[in-house]
Backbone as JSON Lines, residues from 0, in Angstrom:
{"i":0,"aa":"X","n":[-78.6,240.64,30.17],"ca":[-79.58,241.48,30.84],"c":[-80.57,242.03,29.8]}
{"i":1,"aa":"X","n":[-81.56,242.09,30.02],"ca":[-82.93,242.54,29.11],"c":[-82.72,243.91,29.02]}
{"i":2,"aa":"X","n":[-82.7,244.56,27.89],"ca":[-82.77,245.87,27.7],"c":[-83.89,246.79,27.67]}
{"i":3,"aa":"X","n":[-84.97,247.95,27.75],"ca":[-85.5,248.46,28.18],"c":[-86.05,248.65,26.39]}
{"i":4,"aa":"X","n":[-87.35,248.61,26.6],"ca":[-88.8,248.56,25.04],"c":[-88.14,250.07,24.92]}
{"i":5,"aa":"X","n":[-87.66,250.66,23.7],"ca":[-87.77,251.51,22.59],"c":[-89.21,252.25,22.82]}
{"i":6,"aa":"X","n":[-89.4,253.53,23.69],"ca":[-90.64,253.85,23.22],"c":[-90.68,255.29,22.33]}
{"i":7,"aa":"X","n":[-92.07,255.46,21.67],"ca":[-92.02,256.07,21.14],"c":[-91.65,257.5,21.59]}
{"i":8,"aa":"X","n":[-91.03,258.15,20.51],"ca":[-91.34,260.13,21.05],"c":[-90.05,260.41,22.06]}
{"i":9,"aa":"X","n":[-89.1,259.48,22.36],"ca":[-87.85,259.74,23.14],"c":[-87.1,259.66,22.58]}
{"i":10,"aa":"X","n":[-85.75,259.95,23.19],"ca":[-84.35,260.31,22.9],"c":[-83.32,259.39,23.47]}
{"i":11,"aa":"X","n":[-82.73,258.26,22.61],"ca":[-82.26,257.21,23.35],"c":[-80.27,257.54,23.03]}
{"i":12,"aa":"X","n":[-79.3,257.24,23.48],"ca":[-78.46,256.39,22.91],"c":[-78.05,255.47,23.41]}
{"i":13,"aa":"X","n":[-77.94,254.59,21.88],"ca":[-77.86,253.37,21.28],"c":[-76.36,252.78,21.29]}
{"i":14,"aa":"X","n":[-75.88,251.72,21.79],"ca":[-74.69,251.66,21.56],"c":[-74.37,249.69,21.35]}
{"i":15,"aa":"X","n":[-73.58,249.51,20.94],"ca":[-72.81,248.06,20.73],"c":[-71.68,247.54,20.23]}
{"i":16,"aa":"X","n":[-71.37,246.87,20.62],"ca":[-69.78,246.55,19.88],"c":[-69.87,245.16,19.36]}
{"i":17,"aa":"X","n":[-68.78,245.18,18.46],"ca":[-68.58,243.48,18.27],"c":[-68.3,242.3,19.39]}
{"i":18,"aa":"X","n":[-68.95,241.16,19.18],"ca":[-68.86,239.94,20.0],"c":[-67.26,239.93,20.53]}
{"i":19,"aa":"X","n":[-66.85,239.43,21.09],"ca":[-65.63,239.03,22.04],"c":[-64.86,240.13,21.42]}
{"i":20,"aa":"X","n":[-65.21,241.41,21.62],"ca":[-64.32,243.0,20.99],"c":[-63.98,242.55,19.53]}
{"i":21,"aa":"X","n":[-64.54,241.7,18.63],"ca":[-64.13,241.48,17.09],"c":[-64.54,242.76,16.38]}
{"i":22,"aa":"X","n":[-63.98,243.78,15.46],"ca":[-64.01,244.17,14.49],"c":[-65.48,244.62,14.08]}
{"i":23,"aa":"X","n":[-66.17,245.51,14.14],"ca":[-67.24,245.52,13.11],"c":[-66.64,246.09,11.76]}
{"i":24,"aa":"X","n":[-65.68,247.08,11.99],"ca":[-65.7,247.71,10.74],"c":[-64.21,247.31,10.16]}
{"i":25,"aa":"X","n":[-63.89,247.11,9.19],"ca":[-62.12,246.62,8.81],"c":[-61.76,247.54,7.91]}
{"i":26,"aa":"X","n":[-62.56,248.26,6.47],"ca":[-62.26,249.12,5.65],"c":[-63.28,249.97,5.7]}
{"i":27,"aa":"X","n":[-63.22,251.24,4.76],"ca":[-64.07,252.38,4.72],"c":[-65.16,251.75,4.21]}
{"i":28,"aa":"X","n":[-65.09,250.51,3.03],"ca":[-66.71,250.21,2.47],"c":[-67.3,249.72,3.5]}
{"i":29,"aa":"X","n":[-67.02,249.16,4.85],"ca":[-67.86,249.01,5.97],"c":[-68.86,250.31,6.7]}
{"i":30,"aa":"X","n":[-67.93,250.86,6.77],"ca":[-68.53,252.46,7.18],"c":[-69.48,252.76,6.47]}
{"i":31,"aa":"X","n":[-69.28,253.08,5.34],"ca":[-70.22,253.49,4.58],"c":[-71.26,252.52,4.4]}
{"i":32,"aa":"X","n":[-71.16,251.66,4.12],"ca":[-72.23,250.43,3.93],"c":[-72.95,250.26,5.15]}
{"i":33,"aa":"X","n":[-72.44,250.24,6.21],"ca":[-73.41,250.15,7.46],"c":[-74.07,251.77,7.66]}
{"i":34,"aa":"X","n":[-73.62,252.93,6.92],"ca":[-74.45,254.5,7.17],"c":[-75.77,253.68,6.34]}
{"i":35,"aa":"X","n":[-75.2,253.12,5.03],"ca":[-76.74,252.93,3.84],"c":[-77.59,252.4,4.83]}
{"i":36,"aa":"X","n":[-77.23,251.04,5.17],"ca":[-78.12,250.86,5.94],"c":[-78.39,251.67,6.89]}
{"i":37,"aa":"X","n":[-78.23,251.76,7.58],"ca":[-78.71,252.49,8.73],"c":[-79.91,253.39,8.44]}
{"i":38,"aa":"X","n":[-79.69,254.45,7.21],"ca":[-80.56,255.25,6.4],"c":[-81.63,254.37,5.9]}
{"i":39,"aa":"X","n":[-81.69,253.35,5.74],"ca":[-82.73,252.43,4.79],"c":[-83.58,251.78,6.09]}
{"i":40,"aa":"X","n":[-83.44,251.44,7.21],"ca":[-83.35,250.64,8.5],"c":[-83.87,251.63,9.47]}
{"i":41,"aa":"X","n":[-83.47,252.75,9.52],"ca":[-83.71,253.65,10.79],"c":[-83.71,254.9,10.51]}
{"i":42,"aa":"X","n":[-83.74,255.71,9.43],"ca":[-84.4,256.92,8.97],"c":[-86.09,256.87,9.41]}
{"i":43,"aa":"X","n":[-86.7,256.47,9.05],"ca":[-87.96,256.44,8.85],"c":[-88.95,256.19,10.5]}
{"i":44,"aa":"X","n":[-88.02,256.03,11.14],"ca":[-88.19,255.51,12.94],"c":[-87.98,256.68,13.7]}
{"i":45,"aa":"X","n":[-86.52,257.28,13.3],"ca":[-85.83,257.92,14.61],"c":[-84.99,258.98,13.65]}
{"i":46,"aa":"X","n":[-84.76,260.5,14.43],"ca":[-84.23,261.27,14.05],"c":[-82.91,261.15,14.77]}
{"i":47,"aa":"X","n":[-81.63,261.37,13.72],"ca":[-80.21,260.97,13.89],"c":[-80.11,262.55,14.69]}
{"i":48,"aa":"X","n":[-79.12,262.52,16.11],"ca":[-78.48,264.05,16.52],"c":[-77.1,263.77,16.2]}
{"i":49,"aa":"X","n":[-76.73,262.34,16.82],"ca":[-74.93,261.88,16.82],"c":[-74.74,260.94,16.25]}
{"i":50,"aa":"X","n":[-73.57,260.39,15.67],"ca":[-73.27,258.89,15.61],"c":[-71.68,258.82,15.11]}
{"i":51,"aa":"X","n":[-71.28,257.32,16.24],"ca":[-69.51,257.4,15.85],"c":[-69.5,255.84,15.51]}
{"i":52,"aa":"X","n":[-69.01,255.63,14.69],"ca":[-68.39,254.58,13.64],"c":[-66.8,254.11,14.56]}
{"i":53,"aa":"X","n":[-66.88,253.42,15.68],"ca":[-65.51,252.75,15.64],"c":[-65.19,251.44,15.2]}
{"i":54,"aa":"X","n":[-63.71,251.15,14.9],"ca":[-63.56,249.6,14.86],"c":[-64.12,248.6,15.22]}
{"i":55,"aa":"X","n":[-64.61,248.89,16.53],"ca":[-65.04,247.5,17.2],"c":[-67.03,247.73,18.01]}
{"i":56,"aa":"X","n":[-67.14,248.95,17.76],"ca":[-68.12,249.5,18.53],"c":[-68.42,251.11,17.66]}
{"i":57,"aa":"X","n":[-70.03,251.15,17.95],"ca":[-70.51,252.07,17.4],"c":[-71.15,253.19,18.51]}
{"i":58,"aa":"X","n":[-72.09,254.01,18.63],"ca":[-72.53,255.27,19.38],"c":[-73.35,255.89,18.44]}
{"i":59,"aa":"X","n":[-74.82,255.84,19.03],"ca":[-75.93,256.83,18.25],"c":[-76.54,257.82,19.03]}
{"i":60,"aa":"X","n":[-76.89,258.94,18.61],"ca":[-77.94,259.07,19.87],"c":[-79.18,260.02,18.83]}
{"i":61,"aa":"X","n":[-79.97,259.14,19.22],"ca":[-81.39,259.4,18.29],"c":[-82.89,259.76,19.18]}
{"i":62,"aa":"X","n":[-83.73,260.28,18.27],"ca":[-85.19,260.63,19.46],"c":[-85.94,259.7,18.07]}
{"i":63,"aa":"X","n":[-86.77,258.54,19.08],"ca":[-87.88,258.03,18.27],"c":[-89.3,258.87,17.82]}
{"i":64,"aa":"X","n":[-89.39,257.94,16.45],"ca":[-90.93,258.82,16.12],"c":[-92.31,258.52,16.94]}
{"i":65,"aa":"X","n":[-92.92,259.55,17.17],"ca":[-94.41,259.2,17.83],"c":[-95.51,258.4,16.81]}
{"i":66,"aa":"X","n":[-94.74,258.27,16.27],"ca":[-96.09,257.53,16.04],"c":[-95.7,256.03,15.58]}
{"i":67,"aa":"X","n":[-96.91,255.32,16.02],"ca":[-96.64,253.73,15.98],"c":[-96.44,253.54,14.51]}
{"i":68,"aa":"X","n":[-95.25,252.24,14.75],"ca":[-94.98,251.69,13.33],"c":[-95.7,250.49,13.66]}
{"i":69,"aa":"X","n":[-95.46,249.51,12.33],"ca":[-95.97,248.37,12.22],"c":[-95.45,246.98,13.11]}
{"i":70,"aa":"X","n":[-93.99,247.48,13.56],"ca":[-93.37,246.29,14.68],"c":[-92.64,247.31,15.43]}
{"i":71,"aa":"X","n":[-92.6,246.27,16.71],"ca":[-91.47,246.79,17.47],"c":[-90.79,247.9,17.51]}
{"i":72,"aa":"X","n":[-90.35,248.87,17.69],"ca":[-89.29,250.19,17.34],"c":[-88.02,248.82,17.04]}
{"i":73,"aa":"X","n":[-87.66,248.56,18.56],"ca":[-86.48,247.89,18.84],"c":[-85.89,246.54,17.31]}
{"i":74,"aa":"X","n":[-87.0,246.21,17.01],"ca":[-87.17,245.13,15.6],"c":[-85.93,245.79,14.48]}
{"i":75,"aa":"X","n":[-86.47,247.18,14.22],"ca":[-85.39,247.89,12.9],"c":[-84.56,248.06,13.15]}
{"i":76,"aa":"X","n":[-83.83,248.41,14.8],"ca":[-82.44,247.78,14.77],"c":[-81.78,247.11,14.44]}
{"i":77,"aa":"X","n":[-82.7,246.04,14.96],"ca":[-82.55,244.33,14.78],"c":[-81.83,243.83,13.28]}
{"i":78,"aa":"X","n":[-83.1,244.61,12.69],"ca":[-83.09,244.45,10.6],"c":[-81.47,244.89,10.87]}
{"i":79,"aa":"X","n":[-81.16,246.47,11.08],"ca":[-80.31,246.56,10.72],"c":[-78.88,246.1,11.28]}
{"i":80,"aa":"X","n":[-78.61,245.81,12.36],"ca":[-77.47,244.67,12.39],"c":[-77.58,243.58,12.2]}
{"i":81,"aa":"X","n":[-78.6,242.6,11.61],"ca":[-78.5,241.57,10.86],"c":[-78.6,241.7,9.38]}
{"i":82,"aa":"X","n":[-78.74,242.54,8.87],"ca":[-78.16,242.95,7.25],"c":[-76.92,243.25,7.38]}
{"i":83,"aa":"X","n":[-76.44,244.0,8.3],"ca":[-75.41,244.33,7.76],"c":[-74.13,243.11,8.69]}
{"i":84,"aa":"X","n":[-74.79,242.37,9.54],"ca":[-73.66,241.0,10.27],"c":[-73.89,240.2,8.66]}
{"i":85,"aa":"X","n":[-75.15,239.81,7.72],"ca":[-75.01,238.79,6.95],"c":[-73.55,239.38,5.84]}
{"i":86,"aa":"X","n":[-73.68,240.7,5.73],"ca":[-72.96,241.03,4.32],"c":[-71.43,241.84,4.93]}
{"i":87,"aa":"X","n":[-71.24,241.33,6.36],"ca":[-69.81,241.33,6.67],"c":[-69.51,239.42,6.83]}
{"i":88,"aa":"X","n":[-70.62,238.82,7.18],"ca":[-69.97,237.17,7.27],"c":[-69.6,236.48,6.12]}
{"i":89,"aa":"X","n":[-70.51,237.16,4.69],"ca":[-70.1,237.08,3.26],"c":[-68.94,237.2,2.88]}
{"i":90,"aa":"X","n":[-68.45,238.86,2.96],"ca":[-67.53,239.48,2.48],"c":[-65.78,238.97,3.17]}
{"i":91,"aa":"X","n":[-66.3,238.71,4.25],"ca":[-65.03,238.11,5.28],"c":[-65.1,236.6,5.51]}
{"i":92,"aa":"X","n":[-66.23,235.69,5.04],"ca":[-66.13,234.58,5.06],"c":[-65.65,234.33,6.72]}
{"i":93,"aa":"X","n":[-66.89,234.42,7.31],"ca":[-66.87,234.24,8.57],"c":[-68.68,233.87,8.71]}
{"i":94,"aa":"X","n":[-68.75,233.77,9.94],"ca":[-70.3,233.17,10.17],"c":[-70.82,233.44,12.26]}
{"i":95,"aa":"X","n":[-72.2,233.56,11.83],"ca":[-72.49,233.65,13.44],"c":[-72.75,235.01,13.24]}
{"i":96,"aa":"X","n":[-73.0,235.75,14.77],"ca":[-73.23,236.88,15.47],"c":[-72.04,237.46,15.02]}
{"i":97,"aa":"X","n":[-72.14,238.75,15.04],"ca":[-71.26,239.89,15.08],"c":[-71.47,241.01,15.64]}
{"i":98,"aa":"X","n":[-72.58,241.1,16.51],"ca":[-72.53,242.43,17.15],"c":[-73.29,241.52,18.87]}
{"i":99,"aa":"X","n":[-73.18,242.03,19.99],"ca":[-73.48,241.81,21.47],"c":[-74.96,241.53,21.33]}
{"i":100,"aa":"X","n":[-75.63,240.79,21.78],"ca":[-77.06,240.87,22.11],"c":[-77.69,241.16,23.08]}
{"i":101,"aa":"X","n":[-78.56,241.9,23.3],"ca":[-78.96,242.67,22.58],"c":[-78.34,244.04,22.67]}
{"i":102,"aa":"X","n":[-78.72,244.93,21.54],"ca":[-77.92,246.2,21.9],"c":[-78.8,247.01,22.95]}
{"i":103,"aa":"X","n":[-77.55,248.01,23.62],"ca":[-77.38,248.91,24.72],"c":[-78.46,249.86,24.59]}
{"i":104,"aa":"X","n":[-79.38,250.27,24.98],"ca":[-80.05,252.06,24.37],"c":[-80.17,252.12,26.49]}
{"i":105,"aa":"X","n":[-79.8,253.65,26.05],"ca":[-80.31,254.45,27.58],"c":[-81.04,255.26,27.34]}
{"i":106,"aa":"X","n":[-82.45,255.81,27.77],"ca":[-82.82,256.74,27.53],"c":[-82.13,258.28,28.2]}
{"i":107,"aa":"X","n":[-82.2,259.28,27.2],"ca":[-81.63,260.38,27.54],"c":[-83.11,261.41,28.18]}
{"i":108,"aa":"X","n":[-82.44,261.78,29.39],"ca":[-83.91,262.71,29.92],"c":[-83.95,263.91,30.44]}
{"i":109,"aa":"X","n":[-82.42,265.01,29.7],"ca":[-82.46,265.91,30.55],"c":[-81.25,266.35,29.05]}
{"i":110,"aa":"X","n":[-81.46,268.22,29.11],"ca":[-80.55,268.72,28.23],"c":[-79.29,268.34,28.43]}
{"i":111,"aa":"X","n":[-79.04,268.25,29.81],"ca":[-76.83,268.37,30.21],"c":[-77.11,266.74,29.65]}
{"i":112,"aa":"X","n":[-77.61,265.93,29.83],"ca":[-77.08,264.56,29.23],"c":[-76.76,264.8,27.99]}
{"i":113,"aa":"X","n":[-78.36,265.11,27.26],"ca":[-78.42,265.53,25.62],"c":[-76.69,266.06,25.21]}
{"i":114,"aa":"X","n":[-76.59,267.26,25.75],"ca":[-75.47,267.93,25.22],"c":[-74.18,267.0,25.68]}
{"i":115,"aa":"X","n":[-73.84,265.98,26.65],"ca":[-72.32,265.89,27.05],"c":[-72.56,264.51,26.26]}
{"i":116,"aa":"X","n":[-73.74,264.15,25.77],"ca":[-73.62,262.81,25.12],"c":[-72.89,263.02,23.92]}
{"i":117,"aa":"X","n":[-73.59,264.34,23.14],"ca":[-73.17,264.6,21.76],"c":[-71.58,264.9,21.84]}
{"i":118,"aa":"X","n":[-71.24,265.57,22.98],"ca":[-69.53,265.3,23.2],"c":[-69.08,264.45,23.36]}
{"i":119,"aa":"X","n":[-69.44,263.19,24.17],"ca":[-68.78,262.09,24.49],"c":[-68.52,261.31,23.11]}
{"i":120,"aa":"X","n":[-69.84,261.09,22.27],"ca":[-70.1,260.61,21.05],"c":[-68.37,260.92,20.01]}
{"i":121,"aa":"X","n":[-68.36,262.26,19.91],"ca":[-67.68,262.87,19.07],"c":[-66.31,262.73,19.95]}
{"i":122,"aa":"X","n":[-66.07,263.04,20.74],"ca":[-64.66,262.46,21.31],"c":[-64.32,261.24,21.42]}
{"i":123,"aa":"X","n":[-65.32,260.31,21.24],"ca":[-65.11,258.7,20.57],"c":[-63.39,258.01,20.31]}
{"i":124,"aa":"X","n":[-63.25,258.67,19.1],"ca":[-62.09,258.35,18.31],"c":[-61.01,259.12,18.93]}
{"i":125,"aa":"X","n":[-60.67,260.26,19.83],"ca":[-60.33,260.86,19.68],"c":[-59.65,260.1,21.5]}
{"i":126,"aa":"X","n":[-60.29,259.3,22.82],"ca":[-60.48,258.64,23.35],"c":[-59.71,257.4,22.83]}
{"i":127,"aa":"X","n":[-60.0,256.96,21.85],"ca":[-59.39,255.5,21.63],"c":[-58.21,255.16,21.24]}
{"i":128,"aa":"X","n":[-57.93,256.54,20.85],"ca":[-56.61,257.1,19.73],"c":[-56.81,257.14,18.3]}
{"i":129,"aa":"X","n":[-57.55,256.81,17.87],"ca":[-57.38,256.82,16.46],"c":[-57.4,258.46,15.48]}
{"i":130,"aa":"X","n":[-57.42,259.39,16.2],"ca":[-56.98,260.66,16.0],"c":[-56.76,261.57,16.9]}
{"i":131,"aa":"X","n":[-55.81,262.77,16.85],"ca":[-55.91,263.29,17.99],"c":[-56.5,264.7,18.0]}
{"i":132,"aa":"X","n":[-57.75,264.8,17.16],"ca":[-58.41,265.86,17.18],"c":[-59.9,265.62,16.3]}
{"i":133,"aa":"X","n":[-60.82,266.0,17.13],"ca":[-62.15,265.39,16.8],"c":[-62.51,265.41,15.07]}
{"i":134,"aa":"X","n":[-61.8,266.57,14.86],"ca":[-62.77,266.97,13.33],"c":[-61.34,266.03,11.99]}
{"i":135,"aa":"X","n":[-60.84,265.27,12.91],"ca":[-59.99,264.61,11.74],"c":[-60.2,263.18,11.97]}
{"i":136,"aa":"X","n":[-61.16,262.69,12.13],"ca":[-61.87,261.28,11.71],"c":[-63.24,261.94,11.64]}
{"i":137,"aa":"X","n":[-63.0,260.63,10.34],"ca":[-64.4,260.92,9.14],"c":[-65.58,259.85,9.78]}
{"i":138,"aa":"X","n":[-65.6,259.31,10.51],"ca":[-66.82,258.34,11.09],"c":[-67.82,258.65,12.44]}
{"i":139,"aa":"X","n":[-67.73,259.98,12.07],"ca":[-68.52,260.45,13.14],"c":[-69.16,261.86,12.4]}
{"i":140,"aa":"X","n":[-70.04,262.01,13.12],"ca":[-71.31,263.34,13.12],"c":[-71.09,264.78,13.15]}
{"i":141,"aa":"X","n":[-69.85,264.86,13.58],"ca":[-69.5,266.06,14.08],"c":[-69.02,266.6,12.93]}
{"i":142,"aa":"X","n":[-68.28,266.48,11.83],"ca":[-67.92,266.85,10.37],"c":[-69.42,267.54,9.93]}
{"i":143,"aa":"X","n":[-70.38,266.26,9.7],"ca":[-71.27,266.56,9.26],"c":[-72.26,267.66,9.86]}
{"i":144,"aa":"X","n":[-72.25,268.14,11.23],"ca":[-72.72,269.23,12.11],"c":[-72.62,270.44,11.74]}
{"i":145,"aa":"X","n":[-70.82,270.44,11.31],"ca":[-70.41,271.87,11.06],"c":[-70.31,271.73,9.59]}
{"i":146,"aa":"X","n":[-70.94,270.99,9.08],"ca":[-70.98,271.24,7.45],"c":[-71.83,271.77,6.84]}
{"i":147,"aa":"X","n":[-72.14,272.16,5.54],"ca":[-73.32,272.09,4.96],"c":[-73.94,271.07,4.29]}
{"i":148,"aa":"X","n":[-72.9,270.22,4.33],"ca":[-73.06,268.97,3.2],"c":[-74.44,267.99,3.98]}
{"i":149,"aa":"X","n":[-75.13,267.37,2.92],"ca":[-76.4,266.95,2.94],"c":[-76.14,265.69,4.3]}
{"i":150,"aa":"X","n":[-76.89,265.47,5.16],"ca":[-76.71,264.4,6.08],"c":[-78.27,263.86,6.46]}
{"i":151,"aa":"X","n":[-77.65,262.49,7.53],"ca":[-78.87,262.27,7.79],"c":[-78.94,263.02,9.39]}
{"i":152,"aa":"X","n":[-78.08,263.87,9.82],"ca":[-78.16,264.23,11.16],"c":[-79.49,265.52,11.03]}
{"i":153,"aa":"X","n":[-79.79,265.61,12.2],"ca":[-81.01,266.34,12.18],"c":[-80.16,267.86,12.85]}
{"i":154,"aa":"X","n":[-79.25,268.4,11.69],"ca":[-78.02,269.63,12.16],"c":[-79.13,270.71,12.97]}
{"i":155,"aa":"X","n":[-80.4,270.85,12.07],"ca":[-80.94,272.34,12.61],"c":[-81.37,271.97,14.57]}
{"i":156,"aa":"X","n":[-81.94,270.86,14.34],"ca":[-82.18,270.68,15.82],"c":[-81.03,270.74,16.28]}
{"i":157,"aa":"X","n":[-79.73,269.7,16.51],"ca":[-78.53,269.82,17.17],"c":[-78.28,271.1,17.6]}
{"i":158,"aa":"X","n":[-78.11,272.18,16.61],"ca":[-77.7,273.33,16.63],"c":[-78.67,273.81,17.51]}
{"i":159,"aa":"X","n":[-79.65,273.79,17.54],"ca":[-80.53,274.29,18.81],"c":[-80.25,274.14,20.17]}
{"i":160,"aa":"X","n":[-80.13,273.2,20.3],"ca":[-79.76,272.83,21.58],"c":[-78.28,273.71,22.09]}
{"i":161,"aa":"X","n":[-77.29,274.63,21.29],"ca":[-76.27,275.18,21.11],"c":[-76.89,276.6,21.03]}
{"i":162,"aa":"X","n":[-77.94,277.33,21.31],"ca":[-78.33,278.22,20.92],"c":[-78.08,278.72,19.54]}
{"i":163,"aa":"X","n":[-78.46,277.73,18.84],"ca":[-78.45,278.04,17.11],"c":[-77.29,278.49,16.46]}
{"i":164,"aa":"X","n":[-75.85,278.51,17.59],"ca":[-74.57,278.58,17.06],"c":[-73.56,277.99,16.69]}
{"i":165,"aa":"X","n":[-72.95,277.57,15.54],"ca":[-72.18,276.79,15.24],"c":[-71.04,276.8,15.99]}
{"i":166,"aa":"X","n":[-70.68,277.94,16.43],"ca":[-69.35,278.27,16.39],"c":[-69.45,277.56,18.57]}
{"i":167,"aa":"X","n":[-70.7,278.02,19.12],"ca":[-70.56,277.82,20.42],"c":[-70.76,276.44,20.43]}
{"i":168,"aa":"X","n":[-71.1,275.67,19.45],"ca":[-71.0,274.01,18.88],"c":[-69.55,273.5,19.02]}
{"i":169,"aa":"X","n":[-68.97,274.09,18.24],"ca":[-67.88,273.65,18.48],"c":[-66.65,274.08,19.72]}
{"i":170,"aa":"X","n":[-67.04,275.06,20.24],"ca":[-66.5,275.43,21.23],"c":[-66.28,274.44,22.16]}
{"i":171,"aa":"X","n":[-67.82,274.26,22.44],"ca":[-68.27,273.31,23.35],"c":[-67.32,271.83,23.24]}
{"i":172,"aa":"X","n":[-67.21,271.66,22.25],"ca":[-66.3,270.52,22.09],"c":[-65.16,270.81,22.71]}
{"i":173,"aa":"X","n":[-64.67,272.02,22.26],"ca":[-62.99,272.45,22.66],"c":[-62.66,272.15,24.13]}
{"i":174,"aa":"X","n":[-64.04,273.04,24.86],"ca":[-63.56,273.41,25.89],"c":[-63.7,271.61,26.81]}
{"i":175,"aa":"X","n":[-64.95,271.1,26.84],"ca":[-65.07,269.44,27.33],"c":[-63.63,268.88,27.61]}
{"i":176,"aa":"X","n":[-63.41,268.24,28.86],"ca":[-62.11,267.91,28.37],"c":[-61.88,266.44,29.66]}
{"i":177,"aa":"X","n":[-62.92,266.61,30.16],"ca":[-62.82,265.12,31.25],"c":[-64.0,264.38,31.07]}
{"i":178,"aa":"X","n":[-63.1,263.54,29.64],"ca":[-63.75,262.23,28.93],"c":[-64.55,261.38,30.0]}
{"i":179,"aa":"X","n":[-63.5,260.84,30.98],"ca":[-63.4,259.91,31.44],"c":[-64.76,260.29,32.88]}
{"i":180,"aa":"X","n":[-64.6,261.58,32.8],"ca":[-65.92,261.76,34.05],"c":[-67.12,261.52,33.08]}
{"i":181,"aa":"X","n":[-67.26,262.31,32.11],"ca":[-68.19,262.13,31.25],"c":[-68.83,260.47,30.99]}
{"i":182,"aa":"X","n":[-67.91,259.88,31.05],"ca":[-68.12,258.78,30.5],"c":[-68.62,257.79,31.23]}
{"i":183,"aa":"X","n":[-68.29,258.11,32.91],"ca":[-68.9,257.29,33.78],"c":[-70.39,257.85,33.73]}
{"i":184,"aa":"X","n":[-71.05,259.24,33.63],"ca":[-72.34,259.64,33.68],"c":[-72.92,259.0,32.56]}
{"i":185,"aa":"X","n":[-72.71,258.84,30.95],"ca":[-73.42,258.29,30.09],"c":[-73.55,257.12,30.57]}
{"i":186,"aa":"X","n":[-72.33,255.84,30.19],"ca":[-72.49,254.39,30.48],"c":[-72.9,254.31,31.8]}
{"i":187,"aa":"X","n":[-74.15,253.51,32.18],"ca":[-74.67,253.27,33.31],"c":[-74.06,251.6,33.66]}
C-alpha cells in the first residue's frame, strides 16, 4: 500500500519492522549505530519527541521542518535505512532488504494522540516483555526525557506538552495502563 508524502511542518509517527519479523537489532552496537545514523540522516529534517529501538521493529514520533529541503522529506528516511540495512548485511553477512517497504508514518493531528503516542512509544518494551518497567530499557526516549543528559529528543518541547512538568511526565506514564486500547487508536 502507498504511504502518504511526508509534508512539511507536521508531526508524524514513523514506524517499521524487519522483513518476515527478522531482527533489526541483535547487539547494543546496532542500537547505537542506527541512533548515529539517524542523527546524521534525520536531525536536520525533523525534530525527535519519541523513539523505541526494538528487536525486530522500531517507533518515532517526529514534527517535520518547514522548510523545503533539497529532496523528498520521505528520501532521508530512505538514506537512513539503507545505510544502516548495507552495514547490518556486512556485519552479519547476509544480503537484500531488511526493513518492510515502504515505512509506516501516520500523521499525528490532535494533542490526546500527541500525548498517548509518546506513551504507547515508551511502553514499547515494556508490551513485548523485554522489561517490566519502562525506565529499565535503555532503547527508548523516555530515559532520555527525564534526564539531563545531552539528546537528540526535543525534552523542552515534550515537556510542554506535560505542562512543563517532569514529574506529571512521568506520572502520566504510571498512571496509562490499557496498552492494548491505546494501541488500536495509534496503528490504523
Amino acid at each position: 500500500m502507498k504511504q502518504p508524502n511526508l509534508e512539511y511542518d507536521k508531526y508524524y509517527h514513523i514506524y517499521n519492522k524487519g522483513r518476515r519479523g527478522e531482527n533489526l537489532f541483535h547487539e547494543n552496537i546496532n542500537y547505537e549505530y542506527f541512533l548515529e545514523l539517524y542523527q546524521k540522516h534525520i536531525s536536520n529534517i525533523c525534530k525527535t519527541y519519541a523513539w523505541a529501538l526494538l528487536g525486530n521493529h522500531f517507533h518515532l514520533l517526529v514534527k517535520t521542518i518547514g522548510i523545503e529541503t533539497k529532496k523528498p522529506l520521505h528520501q532521508y528516511f530512505s538514506n537512513l535505512f539503507n545505510a544502516y540495512t548495507k552495514a547490518i548485511n556486512k556485519k552479519y553477512n547476509r544480503y537484500g532488504p531488511l526493513f518492510n517497504s515502504p515505512f509506516k508514518r501516520i500523521e499525528i493531528t490532535s494533542e490526546t494522540y500527541f500525548k498517548n503516542l509518546i506513551y504507547y512509544i515508551h511502553y514499547n518494551p515494556v508490551h513485548h516483555n523485554f522489561v517490566d518497567n519502562i525506565d529499565k530499557y535503555p532503547w527508548t526516549s523516555y530515559n532520555s526525557i527525564i534526564s539531563n543528559n545531552s539528546t537528540i529528543i526535543e525534552r523542552n518541547e515534550v515537556l510542554n506538552w506535560f505542562n512543563n512538568d517532569i514529574n506529571e511526565f512521568i506520572e502520566f506514564h504510571k498512571i496509562k495502563s490499557d496498552f492494548n486500547k491505546i494501541k488500536n487508536i495509534i496503528i490504523e
